[in-house]
C-alpha positions in Angstrom: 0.0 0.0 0.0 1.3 4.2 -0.4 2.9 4.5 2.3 4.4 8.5 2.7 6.4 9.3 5.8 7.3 13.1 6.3 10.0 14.1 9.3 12.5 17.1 9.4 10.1 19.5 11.0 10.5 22.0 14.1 10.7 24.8 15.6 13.0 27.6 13.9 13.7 31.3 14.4 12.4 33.7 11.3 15.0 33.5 8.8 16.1 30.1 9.8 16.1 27.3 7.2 14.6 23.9 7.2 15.0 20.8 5.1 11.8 18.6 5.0 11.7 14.6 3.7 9.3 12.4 3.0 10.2 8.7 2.3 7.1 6.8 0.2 6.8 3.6 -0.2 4.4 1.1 -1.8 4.3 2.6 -5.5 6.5 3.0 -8.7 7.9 6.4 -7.6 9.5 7.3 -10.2 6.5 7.4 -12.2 4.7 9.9 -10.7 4.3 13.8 -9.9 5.0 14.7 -6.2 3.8 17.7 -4.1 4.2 19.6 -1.3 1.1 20.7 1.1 0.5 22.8 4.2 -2.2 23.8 6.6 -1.8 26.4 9.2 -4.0 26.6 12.4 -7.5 28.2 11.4 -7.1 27.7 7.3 -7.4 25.6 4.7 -4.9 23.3 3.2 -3.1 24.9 0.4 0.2 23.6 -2.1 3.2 24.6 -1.4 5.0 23.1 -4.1 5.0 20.2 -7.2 8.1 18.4 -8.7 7.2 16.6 -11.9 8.6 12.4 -11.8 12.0 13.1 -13.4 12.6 15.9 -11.7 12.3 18.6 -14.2 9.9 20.2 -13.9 8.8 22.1 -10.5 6.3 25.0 -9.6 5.6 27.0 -6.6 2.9 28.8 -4.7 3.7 32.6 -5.1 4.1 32.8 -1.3 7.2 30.7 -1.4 8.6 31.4 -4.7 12.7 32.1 -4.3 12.5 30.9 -0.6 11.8 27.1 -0.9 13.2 24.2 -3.2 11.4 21.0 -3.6 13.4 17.8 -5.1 13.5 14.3 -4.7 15.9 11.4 -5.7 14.0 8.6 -7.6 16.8 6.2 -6.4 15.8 6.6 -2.6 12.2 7.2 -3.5 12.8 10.6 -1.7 11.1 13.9 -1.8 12.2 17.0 -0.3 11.5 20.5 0.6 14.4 23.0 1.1 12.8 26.0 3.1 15.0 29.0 3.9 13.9 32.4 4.9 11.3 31.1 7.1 8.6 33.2 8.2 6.0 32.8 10.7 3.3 33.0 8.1 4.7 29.2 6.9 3.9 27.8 10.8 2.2 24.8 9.4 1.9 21.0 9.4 3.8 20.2 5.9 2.1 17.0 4.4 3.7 15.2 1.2 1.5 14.0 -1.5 1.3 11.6 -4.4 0.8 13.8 -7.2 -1.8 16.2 -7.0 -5.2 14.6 -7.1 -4.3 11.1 -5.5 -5.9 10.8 -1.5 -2.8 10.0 -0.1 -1.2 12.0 2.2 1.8 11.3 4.8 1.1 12.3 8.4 2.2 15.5 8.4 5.4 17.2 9.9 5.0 20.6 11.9 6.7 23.4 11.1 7.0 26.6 13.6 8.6 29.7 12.7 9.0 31.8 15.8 10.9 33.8 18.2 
């Protein structure tokens, strides 16, 4: 079964940096689109960020454009999300995602930007 496990989240100071994984599992990776999602407290769930199944390919939300870099490695089945210049307007939980209309979501990693 999908299996997606995020971890790499915490508790930073603004303009602190953060590298977030998730590790999936139970699918041909390399075959498929990956995203990025987050939901702060009060608000809906919104994407963050999309890498296309080679790589490529990658867009952002215009909130996080220039600050964050998502990748993966399609040998490790690996995604990742590079997140400098943090802000406390990204406090979130971060979930991964199998593409961007697939229901399956990792558990979610929290991310708090604070002083």
């Amino acid at each position: 079964q999908v299996q997606l496990v995020e971890s790499g989240g915490g508790l930073v100071q603004p303009g602190g940096s953060l590298r977030l994984s998730c590790a999936a599992s139970g699918f041909i990776f390399r075959s498929h689109v990956m995203s990025w999602y987050r939901q702060a407290p009060g608000k809906e769930r919104e994407l963050v960020a999309v890498i296309t199944s080679a790589g490529g390919t990658t867009n952002y939300a215009d909130s996080v454009k220039g600050r964050f870099t998502i990748s993966r490695d399609n040998d490790k089945n690996m995604v990742y999300l590079q997140m400098n210049s943090l802000e406390p307007e990204d406090t979130a939980v971060y979930y991964c995602r199998l593409g961007t209309s697939y229901d399956y979501w990792g558990q979610g990693t929290q991310v708090t930007v604070s002083s």
